[in-house]
C-alpha positions as protocol buffer text, in pm:
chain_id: "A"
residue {
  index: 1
  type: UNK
  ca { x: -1106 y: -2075 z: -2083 }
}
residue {
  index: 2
  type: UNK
  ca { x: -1071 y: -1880 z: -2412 }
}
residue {
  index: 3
  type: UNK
  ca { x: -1395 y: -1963 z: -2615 }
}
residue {
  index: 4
  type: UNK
  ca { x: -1432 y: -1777 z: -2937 }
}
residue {
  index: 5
  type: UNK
  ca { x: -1725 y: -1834 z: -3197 }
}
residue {
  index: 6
  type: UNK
  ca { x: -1681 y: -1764 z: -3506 }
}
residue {
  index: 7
  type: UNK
  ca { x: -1834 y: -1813 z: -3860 }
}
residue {
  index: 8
  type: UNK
  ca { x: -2118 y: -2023 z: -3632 }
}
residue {
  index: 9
  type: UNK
  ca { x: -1819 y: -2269 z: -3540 }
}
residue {
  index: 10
  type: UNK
  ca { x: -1783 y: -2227 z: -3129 }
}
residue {
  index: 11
  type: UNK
  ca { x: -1436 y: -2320 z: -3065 }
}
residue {
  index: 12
  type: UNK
  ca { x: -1387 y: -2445 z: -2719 }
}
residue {
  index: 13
  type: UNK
  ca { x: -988 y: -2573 z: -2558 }
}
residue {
  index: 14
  type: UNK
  ca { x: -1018 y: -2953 z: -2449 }
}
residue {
  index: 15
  type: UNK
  ca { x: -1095 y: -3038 z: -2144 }
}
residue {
  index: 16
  type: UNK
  ca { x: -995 y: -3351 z: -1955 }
}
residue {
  index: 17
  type: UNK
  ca { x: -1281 y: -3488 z: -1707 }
}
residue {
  index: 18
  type: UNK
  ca { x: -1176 y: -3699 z: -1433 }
}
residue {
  index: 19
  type: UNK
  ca { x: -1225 y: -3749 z: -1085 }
}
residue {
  index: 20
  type: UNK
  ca { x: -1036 y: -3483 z: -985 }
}
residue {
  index: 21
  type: UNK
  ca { x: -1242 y: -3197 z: -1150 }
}
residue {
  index: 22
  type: UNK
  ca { x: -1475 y: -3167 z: -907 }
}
residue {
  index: 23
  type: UNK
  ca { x: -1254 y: -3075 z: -624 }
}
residue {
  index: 24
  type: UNK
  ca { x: -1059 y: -2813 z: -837 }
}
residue {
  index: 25
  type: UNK
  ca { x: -1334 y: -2674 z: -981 }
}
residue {
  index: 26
  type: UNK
  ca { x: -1517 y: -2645 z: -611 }
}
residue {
  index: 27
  type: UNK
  ca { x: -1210 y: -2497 z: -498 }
}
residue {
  index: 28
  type: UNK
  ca { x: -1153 y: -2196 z: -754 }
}
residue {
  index: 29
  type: UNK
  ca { x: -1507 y: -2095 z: -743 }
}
residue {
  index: 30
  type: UNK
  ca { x: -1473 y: -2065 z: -385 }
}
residue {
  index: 31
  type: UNK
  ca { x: -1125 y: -1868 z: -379 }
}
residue {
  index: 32
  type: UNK
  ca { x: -1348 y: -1616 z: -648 }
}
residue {
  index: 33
  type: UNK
  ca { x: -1663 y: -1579 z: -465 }
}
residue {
  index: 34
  type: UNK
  ca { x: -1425 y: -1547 z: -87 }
}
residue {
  index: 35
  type: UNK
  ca { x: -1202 y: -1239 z: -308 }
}
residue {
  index: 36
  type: UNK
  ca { x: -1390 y: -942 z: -342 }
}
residue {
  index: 37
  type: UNK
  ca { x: -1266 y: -813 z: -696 }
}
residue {
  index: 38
  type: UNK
  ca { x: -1143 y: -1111 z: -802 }
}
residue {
  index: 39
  type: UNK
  ca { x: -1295 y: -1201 z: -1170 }
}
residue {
  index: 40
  type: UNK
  ca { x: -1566 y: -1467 z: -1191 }
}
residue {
  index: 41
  type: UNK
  ca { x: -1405 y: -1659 z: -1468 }
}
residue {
  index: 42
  type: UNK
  ca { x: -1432 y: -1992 z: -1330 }
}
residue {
  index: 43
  type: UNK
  ca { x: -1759 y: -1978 z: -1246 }
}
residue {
  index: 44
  type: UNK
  ca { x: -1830 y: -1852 z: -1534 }
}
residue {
  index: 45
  type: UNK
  ca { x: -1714 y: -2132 z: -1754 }
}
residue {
  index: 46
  type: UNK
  ca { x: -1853 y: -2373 z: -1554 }
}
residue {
  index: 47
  type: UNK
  ca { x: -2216 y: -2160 z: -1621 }
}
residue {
  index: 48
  type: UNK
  ca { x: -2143 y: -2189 z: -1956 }
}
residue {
  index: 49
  type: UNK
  ca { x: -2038 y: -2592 z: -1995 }
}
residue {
  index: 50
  type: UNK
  ca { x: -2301 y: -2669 z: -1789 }
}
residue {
  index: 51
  type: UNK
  ca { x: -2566 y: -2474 z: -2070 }
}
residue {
  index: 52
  type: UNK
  ca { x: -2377 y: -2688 z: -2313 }
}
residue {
  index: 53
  type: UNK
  ca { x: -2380 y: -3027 z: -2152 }
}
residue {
  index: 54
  type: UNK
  ca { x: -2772 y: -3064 z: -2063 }
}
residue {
  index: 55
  type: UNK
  ca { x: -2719 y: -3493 z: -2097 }
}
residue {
  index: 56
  type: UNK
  ca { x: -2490 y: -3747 z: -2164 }
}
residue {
  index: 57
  type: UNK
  ca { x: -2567 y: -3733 z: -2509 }
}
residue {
  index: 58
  type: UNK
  ca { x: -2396 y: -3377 z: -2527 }
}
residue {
  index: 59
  type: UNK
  ca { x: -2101 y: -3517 z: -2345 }
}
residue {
  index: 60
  type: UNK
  ca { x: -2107 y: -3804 z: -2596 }
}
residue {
  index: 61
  type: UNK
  ca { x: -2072 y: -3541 z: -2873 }
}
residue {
  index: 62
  type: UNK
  ca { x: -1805 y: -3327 z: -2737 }
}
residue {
  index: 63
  type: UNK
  ca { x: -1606 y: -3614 z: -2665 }
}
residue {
  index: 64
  type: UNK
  ca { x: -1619 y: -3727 z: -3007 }
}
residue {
  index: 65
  type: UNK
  ca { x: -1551 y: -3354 z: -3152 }
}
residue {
  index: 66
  type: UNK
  ca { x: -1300 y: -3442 z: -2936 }
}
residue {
  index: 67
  type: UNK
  ca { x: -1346 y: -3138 z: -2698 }
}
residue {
  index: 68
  type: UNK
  ca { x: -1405 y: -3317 z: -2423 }
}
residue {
  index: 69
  type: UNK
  ca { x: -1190 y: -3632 z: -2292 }
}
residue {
  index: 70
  type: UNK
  ca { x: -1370 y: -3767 z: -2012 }
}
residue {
  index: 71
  type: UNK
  ca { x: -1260 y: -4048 z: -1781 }
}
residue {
  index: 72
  type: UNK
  ca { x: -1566 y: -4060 z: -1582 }
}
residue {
  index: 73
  type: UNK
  ca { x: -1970 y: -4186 z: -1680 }
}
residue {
  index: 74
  type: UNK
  ca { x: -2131 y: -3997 z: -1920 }
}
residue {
  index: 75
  type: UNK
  ca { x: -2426 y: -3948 z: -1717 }
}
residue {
  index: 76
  type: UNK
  ca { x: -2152 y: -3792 z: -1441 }
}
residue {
  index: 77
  type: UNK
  ca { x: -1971 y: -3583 z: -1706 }
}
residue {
  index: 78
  type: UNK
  ca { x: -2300 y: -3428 z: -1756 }
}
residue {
  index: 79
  type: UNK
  ca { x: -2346 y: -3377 z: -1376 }
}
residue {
  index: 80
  type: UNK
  ca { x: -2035 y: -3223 z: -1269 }
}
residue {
  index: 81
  type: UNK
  ca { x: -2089 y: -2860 z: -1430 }
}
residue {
  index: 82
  type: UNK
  ca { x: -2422 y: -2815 z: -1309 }
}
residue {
  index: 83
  type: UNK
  ca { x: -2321 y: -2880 z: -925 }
}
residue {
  index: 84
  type: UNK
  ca { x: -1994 y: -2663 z: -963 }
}
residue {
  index: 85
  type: UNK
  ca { x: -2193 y: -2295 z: -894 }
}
residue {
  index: 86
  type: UNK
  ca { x: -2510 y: -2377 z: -743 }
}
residue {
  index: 87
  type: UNK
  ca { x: -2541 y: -2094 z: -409 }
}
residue {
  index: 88
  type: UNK
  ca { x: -2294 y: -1871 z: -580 }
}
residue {
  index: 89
  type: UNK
  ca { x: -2306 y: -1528 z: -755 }
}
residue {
  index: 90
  type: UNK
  ca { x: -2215 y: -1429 z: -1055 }
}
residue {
  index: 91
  type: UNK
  ca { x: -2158 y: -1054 z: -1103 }
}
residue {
  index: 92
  type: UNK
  ca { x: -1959 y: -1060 z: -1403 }
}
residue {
  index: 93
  type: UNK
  ca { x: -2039 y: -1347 z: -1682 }
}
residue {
  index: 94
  type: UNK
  ca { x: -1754 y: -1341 z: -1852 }
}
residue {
  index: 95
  type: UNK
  ca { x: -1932 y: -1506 z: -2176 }
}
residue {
  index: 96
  type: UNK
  ca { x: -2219 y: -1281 z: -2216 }
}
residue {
  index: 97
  type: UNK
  ca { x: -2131 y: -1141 z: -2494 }
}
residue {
  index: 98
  type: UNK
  ca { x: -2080 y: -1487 z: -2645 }
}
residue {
  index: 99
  type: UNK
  ca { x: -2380 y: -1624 z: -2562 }
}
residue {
  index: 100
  type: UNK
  ca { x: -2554 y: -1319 z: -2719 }
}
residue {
  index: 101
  type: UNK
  ca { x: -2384 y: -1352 z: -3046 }
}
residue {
  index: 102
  type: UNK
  ca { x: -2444 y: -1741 z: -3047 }
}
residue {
  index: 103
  type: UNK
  ca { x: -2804 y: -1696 z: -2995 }
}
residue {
  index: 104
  type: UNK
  ca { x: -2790 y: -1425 z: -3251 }
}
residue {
  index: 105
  type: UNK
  ca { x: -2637 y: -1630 z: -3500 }
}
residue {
  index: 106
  type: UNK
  ca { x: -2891 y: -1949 z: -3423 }
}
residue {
  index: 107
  type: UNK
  ca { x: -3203 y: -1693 z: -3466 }
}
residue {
  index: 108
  type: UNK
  ca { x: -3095 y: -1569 z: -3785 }
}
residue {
  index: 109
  type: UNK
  ca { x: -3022 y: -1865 z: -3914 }
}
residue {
  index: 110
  type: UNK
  ca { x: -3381 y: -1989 z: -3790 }
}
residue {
  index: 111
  type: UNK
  ca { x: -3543 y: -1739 z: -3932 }
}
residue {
  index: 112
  type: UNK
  ca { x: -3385 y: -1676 z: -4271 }
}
């Protein structure tokens, strides 16, 4: 879950996507949101893959940068994040201050 960006490269661990994602994923975002205190990490990341993967053409591309290795449809690869967090909260998103330098970096760029 470390995901740094850097020199407008986002670097991003692999992730393997198979049937069995769902289930864990469901699971740790419920042990968060039942904690009080505990961190929102997971839910967090799955926030943030699921702004990254908008269609199976994004899972298409990670999987060839080789970030992704996914065992399931492309069109359900590109579901799975996206049905992770829906009726939770998120106090704490851990990649704010990610996504705020990302978007810096892309306006800058656009505009210069």
């Amino acid at each position: 879950m470390s995901i740094d960006f850097k020199d407008g490269v986002l670097m991003i661990p692999q992730l393997a996507i198979a049937e069995m994602n769902e289930p864990l994923f469901r699971n740790l975002i419920a042990f968060e949101q039942c904690y009080n205190g505990r961190g929102h990490k997971v839910t967090s990341y799955a926030l943030l893959m699921d702004n990254l993967i908008a269609s199976s053409k994004d899972v298409v591309f990670l999987c060839d940068k080789e970030i992704i290795h996914n065992w399931l449809s492309a069109e359900e690869a590109s579901q799975l994040f996206s049905k992770l967090y829906s009726d939770t909260l998120i106090d704490d998103f851990c990649y704010g201050g990610l996504c705020a330098t990302v978007n810096k970096y892309y306006k800058d760029g656009k505009s210069g």
